[in-house]
C-alpha angles and dihedrals in degrees: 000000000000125000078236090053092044093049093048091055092052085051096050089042086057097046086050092050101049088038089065098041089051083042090048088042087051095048089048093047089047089044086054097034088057087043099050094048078049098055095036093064117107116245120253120256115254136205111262099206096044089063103041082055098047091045085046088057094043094058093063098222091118092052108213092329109123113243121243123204083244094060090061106094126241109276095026107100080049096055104040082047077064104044084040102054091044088054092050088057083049099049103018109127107295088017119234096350104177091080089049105129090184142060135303092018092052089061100050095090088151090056095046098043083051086058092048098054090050093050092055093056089039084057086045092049099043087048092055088053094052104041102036124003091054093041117089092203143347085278113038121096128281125251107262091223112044085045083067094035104056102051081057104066086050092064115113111298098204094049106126087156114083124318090041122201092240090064096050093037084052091051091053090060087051104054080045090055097049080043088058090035079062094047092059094054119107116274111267090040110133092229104032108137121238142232121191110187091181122155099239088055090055081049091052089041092054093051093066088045102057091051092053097048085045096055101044081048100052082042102059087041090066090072100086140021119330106236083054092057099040086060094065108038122095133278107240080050096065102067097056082050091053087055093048086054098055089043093045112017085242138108096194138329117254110241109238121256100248090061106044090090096046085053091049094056090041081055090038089060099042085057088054102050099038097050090060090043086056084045090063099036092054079059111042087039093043097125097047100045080057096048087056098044079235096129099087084049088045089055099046084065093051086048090048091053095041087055086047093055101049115138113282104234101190124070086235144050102246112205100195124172134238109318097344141127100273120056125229121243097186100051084045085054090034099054087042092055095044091047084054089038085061099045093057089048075062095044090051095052093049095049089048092058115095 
């Protein structure tokens, strides 16, 4: 053989080479790339009954009597909307991604930011449970379990070392679930758990919650001009930003571009979590919501939520201003939070009334 021969095949045999690794690159991005749009995606909603009812089976207490939605004790749909949305952030496709330290987890920042927003509402939930709706009243004792619950769900939320934030999240929905095992108990019992659906812990409750749906407002308003954004937050929110004008010449700083889309998912995932916690509280709180003539208000909020979370058509998230070509997401998110903002302002004050 030739030393131009010989030369031509060691070119071929490197073409070849460097052919199938760009082949083998190409296959690993698409594979990612096909991952990553998998795991990004939100979770669907769920019924909240359905699966109170279902966990309420599985636990064998009722025999091989079917289940009604009746059977099920006062404090227990909440409860189980709680365990089961936490479990939804655990197994959800692609599992708990925020901790991810790898791709394609580590560029997801929408979906993490989404996870974020519903964990904040999920702490605030779980608070509420163990410092109002269990107590009887400000000085009775705390429930054991929720006391340990509860610290559980505020641990860091981006820990993949040991211990990770799966495994105390995890031990969180546990002591939920033996919570929800003793509310189930007879009544007498020394360690049956307790529900209080009073009117003063829904007030309590609604005041989180309007802090919460008047800061993500105030926030996606921040996306475009200011004038724009001050026209859609809340009321009792104004005023603070008016104060923050005369000290710092500014209404509100404009959210930069790269992050409009990370505070719309936060927003995105506080909409979901909090519209099946209003779900079930529509349900455990049902008689005195009635009493109060407060369900209409209850399911304006729930209106409000299921509007918030409508499919996003566009690939991206598109930020226009004013009446022009390109629609804004964020106003849209922003005007659904501050009507239910404005419906729990109205919940609050009922609940207040004697």
């Amino acid at each position: 053989m030739s030393e131009t021969e010989s030369l031509e095949d060691e070119d071929a045999k490197s073409k070849g080479i460097l052919w199938g690794f760009g082949v083998f690159i190409g296959v690993v991005v698409l594979a990612l790339v096909i991952l990553g749009a998998w795991w990004g995606d939100e979770p669907d909603l769920f019924d909240i009954e359905e699966e109170a009812v279902e966990r309420y089976s599985q636990e064998g207490i009722a025999g091989d009597t079917l289940v009604k939605l009746t059977d099920l004790p006062v404090g227990y749909v909440y409860t189980n909307t709680l365990a089961h949305m936490a479990e939804v952030l655990m197994h959800k496709p692609g599992g708990y991604i925020t901790n991810d330290v790898a791709p394609p987890g580590v560029f997801l920042d929408n979906i993490q930011s989404w996870e974020y927003g519903a964990l904040i509402m999920l702490r605030d939930a779980a608070t509420a449970l163990r410092n109002h709706f269990s107590r009887d009243q400000s000085q009775s004792a705390e429930d054991v379990d929720l006391a340990v619950a509860e610290p559980y769900f505020y641990y860091e939320r981006n820990s993949w070392a040991l211990p990770s934030t799966e495994s105390e999240y995890q031990k969180g929905i546990d002591l939920l679930h033996a919570y929800m095992s003793r509310l189930k108990q007879p009544k007498g019992k020394q360690k049956r758990g307790q529900f209080y659906a009073r009117a003063d812990n829904l007030w309590q409750y609604s005041e989180v919650v309007i802090k919460r749906l008047g800061g993500l407002s105030t926030r996606l308003g921040a996306s475009t001009d200011r004038h724009e954004a001050q026209a859609i937050m809340p009321l009792d929110v104004l005023p603070t930003l008016e104060k923050t004008k005369k000290a710092t010449g500014s209404l509100l700083a404009r959210t930069p571009w790269l992050e409009i889309d990370d505070v719309f998912y936060e927003a995105r995932g506080a909409c979901w979590a909090l519209l099946h916690i209003l779900k079930s509280i529509k349900h455990d709180f049902d008689l005195i919501l009635e009493d109060k003539r407060a369900m209409r208000t209850v399911e304006s909020m729930i209106y409000s939520m299921e509007n918030a979370l409508t499919p996003i058509l566009s690939p991206m998230i598109l930020s226009g201003n004013g009446f022009g070509l390109l629609a804004n997401y964020s106003l849209s998110m922003a005007n659904y939070i501050a009507r239910a903002n404005a419906a729990a302002l109205d919940l609050r004050d009922i609940m207040n009334r004697g």
